[in-house]
N, CA, C and O atoms as a MOPAC input file, in Angstrom:
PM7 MOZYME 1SCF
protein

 N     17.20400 1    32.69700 1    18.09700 1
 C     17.34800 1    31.33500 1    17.65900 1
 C     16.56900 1    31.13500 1    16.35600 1
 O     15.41900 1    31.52100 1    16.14700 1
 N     17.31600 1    30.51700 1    15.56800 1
 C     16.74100 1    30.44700 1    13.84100 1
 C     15.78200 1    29.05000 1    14.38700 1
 O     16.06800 1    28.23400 1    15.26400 1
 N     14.73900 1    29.11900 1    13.64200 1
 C     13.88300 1    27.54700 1    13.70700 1
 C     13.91200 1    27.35100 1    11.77000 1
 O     13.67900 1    28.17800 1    10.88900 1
 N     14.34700 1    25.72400 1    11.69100 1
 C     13.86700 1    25.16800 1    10.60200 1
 C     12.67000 1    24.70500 1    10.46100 1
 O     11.95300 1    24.26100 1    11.35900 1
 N     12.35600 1    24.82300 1     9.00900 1
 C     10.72300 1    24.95400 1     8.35500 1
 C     11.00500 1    23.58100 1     7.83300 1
 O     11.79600 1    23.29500 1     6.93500 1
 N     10.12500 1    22.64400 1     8.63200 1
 C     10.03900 1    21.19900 1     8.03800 1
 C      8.90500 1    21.61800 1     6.63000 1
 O      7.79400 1    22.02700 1     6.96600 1
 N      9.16000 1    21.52500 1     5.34600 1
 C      8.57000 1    21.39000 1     4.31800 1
 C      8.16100 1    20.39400 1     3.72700 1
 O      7.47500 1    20.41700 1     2.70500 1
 N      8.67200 1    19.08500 1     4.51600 1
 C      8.22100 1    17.73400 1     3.85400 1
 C      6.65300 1    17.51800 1     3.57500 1
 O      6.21900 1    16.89800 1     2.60500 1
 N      5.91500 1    18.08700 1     4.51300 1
 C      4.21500 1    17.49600 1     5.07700 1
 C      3.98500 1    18.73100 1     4.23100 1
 O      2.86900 1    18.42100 1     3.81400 1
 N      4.23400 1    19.91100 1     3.67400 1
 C      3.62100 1    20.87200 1     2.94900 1
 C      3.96900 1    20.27100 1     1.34500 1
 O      3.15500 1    20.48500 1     0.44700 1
 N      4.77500 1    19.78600 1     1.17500 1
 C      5.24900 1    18.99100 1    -0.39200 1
 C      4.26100 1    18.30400 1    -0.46700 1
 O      3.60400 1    18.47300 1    -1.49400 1
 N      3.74900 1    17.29300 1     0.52000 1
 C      2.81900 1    16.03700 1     0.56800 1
 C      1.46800 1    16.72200 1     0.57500 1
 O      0.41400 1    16.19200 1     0.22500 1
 N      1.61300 1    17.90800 1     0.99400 1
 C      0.04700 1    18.58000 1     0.70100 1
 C      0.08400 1    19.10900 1    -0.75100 1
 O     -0.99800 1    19.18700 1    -1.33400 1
 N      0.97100 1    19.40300 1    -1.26200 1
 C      0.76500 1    19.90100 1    -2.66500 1
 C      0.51900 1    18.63700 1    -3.38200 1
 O     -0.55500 1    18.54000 1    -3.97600 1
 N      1.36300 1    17.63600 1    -3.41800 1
 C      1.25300 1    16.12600 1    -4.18400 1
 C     -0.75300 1    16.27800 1    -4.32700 1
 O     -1.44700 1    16.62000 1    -5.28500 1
 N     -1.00200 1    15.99500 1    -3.39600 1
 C     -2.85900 1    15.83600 1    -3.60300 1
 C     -3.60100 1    17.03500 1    -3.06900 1
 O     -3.69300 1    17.49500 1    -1.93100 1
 N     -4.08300 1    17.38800 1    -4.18500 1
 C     -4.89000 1    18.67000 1    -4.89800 1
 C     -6.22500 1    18.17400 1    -4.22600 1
 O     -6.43600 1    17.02300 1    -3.84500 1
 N     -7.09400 1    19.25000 1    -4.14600 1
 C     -8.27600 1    19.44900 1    -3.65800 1
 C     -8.30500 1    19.38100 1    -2.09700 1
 O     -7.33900 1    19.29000 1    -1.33900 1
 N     -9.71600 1    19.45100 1    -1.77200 1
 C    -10.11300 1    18.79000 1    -0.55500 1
 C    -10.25800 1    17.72000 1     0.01900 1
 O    -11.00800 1    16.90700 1    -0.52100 1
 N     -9.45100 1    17.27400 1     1.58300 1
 C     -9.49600 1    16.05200 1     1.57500 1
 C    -10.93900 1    15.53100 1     2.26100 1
 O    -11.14900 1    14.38400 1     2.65600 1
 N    -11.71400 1    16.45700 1     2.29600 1
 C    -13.30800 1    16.14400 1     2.76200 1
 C    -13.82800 1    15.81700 1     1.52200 1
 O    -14.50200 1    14.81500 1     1.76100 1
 N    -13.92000 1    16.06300 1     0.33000 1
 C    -14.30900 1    16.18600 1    -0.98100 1
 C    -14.15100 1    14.71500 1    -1.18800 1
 O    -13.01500 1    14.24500 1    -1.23900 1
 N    -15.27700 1    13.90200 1    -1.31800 1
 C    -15.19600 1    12.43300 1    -1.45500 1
 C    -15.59700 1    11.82600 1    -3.29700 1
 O    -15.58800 1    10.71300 1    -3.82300 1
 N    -15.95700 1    13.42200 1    -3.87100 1
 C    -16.03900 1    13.25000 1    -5.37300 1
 C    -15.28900 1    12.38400 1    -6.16400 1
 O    -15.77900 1    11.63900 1    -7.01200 1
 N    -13.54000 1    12.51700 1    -5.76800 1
 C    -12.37300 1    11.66700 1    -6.28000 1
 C    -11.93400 1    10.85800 1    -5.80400 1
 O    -10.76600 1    10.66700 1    -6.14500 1
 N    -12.45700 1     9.97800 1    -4.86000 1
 C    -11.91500 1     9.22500 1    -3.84300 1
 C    -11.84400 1     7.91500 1    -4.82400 1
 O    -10.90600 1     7.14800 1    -4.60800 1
 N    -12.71500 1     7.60500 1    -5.83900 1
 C    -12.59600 1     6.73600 1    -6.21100 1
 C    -11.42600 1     6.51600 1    -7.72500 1
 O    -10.55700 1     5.74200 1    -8.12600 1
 N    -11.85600 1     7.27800 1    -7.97700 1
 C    -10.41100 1     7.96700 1    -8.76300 1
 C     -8.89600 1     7.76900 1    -8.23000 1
 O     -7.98200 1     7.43500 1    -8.98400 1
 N     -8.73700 1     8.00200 1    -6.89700 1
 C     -7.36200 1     8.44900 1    -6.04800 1
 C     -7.51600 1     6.66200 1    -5.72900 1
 O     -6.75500 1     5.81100 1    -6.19000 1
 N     -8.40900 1     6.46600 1    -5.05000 1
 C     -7.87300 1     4.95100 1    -5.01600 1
 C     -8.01800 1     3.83400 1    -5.90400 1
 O     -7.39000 1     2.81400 1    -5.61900 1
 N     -8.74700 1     3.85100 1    -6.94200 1
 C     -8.43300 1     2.92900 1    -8.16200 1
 C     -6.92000 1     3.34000 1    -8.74400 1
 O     -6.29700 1     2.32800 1    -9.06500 1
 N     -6.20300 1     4.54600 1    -8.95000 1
 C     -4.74700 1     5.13200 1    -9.42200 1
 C     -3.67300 1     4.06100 1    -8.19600 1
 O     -2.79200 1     3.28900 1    -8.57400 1
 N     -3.96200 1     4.24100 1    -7.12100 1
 C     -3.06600 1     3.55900 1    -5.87200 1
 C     -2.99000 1     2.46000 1    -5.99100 1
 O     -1.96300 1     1.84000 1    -5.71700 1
 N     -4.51700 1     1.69500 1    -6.62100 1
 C     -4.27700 1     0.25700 1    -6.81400 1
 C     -3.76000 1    -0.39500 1    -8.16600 1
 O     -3.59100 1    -1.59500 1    -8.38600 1
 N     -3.54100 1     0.72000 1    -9.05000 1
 C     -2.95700 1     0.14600 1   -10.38600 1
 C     -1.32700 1     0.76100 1    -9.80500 1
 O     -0.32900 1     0.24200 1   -10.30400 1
 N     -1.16600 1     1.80800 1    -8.80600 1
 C      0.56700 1     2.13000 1    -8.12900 1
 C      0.87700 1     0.60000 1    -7.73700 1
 O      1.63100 1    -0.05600 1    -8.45600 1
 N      0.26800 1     0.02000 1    -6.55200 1
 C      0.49200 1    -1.16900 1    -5.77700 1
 C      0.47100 1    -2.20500 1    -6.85500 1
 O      1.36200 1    -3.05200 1    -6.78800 1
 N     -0.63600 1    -2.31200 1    -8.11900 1
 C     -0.14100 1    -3.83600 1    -8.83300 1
 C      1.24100 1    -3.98600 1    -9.77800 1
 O      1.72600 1    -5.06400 1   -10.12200 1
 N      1.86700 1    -2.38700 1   -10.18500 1
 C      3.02200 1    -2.11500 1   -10.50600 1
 C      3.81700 1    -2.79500 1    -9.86100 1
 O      4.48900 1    -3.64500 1   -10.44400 1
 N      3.96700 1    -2.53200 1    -8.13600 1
 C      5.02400 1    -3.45600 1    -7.22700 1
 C      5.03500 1    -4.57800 1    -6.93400 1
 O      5.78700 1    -5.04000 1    -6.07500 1
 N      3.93800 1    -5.45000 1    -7.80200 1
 C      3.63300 1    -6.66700 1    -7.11100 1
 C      3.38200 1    -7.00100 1    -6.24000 1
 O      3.93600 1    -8.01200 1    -5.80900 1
 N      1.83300 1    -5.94400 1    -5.06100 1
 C      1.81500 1    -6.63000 1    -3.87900 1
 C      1.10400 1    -8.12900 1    -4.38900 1
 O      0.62600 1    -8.41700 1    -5.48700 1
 N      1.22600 1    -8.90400 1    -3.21200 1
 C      0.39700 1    -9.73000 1    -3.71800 1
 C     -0.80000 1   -10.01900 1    -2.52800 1
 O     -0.57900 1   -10.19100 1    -1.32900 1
 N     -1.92600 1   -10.02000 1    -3.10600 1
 C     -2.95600 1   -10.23300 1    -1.56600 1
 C     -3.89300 1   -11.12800 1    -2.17600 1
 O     -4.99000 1   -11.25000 1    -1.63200 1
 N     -3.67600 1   -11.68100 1    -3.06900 1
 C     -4.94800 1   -13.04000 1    -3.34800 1
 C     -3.73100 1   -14.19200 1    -4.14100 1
 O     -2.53400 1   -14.01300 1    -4.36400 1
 N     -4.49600 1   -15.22300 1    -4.38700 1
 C     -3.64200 1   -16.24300 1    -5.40300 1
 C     -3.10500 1   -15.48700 1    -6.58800 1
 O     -3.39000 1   -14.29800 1    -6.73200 1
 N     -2.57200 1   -15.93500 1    -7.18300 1
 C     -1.60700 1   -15.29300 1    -8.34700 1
 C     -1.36100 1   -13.93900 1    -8.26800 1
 O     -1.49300 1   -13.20400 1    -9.24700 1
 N     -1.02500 1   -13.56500 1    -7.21900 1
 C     -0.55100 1   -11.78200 1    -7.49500 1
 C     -1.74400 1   -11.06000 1    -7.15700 1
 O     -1.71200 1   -10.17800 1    -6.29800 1
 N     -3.11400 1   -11.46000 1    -7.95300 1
 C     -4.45900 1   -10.19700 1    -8.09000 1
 C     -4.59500 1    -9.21300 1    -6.57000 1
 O     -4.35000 1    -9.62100 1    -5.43500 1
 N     -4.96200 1    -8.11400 1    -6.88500 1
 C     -5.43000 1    -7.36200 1    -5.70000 1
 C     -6.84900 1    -7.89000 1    -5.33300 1
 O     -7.58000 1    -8.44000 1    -6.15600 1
 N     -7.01900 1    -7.78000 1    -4.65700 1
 C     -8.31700 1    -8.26200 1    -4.01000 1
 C     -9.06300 1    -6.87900 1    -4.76100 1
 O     -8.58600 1    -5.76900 1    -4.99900 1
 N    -10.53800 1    -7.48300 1    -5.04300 1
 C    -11.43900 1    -6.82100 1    -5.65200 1
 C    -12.03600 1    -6.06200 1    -4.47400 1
 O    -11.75500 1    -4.88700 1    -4.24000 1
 N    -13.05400 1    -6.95000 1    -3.59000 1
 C    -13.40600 1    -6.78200 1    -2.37300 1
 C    -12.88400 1    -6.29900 1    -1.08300 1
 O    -12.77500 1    -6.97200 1    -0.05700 1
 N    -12.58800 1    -5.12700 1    -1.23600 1
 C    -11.94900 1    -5.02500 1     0.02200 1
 C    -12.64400 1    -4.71100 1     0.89000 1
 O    -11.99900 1    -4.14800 1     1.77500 1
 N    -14.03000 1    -4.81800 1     1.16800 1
 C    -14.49600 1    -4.96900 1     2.24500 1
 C    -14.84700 1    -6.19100 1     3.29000 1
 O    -15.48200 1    -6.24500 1     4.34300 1
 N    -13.87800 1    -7.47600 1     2.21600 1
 C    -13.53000 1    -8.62000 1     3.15900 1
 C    -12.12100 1    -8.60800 1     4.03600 1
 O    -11.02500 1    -8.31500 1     3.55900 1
 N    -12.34700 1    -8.95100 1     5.29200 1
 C    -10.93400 1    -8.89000 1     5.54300 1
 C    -10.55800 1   -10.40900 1     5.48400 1
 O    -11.23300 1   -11.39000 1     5.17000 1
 N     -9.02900 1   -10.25600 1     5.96200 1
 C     -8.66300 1   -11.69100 1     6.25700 1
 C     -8.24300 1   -11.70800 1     7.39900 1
 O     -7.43900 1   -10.82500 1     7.69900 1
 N     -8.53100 1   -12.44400 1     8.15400 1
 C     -8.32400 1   -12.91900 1     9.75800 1
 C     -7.81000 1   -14.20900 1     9.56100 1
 O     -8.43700 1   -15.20000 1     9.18800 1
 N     -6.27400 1   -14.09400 1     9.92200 1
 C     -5.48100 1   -15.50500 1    10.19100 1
 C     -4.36200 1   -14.59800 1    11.29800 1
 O     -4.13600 1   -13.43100 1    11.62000 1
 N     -4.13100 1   -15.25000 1    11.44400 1
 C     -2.78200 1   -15.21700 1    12.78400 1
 C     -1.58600 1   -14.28600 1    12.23300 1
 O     -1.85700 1   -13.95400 1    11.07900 1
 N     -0.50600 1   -13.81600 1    12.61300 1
 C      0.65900 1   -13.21000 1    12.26000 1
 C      1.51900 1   -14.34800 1    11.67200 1
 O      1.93600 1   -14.11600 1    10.53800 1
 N      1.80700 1   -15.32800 1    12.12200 1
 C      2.76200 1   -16.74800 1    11.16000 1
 C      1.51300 1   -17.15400 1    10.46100 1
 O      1.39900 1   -18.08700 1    11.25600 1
 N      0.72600 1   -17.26400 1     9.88000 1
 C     -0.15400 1   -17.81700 1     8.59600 1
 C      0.54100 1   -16.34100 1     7.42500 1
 O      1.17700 1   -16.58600 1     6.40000 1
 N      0.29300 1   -15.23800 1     7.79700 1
 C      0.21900 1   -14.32400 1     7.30300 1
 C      1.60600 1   -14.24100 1     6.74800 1
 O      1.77600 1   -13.97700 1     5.55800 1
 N      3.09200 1   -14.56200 1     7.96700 1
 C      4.54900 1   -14.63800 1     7.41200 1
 C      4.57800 1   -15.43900 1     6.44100 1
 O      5.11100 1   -15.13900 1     5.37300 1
 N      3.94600 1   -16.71000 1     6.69400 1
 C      3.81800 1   -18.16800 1     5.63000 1
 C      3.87200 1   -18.09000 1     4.50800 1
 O      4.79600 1   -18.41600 1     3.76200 1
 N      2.52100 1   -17.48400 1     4.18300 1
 C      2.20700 1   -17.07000 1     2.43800 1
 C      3.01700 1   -16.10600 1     2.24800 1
 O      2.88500 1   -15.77100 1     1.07100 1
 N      3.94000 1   -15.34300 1     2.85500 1
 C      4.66700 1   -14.34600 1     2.02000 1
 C      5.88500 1   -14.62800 1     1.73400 1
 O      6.58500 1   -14.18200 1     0.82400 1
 N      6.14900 1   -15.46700 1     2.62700 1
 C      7.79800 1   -16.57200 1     2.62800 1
 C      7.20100 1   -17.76400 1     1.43200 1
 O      8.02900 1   -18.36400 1     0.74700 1
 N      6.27000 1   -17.93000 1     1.32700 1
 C      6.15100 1   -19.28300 1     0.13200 1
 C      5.40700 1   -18.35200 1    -1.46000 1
 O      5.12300 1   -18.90800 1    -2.52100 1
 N      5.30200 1   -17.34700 1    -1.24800 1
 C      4.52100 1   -16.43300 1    -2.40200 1
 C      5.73500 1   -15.66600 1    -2.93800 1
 O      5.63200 1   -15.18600 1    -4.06700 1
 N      6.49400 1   -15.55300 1    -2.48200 1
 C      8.17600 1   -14.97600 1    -2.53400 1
 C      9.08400 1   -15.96700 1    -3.01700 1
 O      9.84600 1   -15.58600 1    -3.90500 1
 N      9.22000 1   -17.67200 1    -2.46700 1
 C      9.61000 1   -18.44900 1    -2.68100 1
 C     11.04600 1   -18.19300 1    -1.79000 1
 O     12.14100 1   -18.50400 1    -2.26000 1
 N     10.89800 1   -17.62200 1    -0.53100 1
 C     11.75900 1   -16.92900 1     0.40900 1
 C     13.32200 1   -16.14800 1     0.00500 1
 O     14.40400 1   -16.01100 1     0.57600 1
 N     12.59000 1   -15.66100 1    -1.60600 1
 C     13.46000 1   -14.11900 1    -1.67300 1
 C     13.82400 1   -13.20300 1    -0.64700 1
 O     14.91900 1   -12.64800 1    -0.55900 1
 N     12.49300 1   -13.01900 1     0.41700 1
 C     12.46200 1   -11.73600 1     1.21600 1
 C     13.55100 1   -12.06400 1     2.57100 1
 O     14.19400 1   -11.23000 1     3.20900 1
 N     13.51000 1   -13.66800 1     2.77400 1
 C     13.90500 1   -13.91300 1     3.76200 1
 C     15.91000 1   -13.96100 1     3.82400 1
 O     16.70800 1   -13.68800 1     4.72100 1
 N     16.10400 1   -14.51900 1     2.17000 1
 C     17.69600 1   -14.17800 1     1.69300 1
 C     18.03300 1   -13.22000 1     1.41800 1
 O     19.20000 1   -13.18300 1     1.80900 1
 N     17.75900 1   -12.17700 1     0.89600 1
 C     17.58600 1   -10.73900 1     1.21100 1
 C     18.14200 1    -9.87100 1     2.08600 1
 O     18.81100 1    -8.84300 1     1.98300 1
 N     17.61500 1   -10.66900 1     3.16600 1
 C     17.95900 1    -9.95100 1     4.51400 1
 C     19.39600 1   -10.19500 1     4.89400 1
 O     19.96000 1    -9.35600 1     5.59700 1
 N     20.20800 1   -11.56100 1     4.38000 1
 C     21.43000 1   -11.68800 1     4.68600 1
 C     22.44500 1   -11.48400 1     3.85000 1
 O     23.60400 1   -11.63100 1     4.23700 1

């Protein structure tokens, strides 16, 4: 019996170089992710900005959380869907 070689998770290991214990570039790798994410427009503060602080969280409910993304969208996401 032939077995296929899933290569996807070995591609994703080549994508990021080094060690992932190696905490030298961490800040590097995630300041790059957060200028990837402001490319897509997440939005997680007023006007678009990424949150600076991310060692605040936000604690609101699951519908507070739908709310602002249906009124921060201006419910693009929700016409979209149909």
């Amino acid at each position: 019996m032939t077995r296929k070689i899933d290569r996807s998770r070995s591609k994703e290991r080549e994508k990021h170089k080094g060690d992932p214990n190696d905490r030298s570039t961490l800040r590097i790798d995630f300041a790059r992710a957060k200028m990837k994410m402001s490319g897509h427009n997440v939005l997680t503060q007023s006007q678009g900005k990424v949150r600076r602080n991310q060692s605040l969280l936000l604690v609101r409910s699951a519908a507070d959380a739908v709310k602002s993304v249906i009124s921060a969208t201006s419910g693009c996401l929700i016409e979209s869907l149909y």
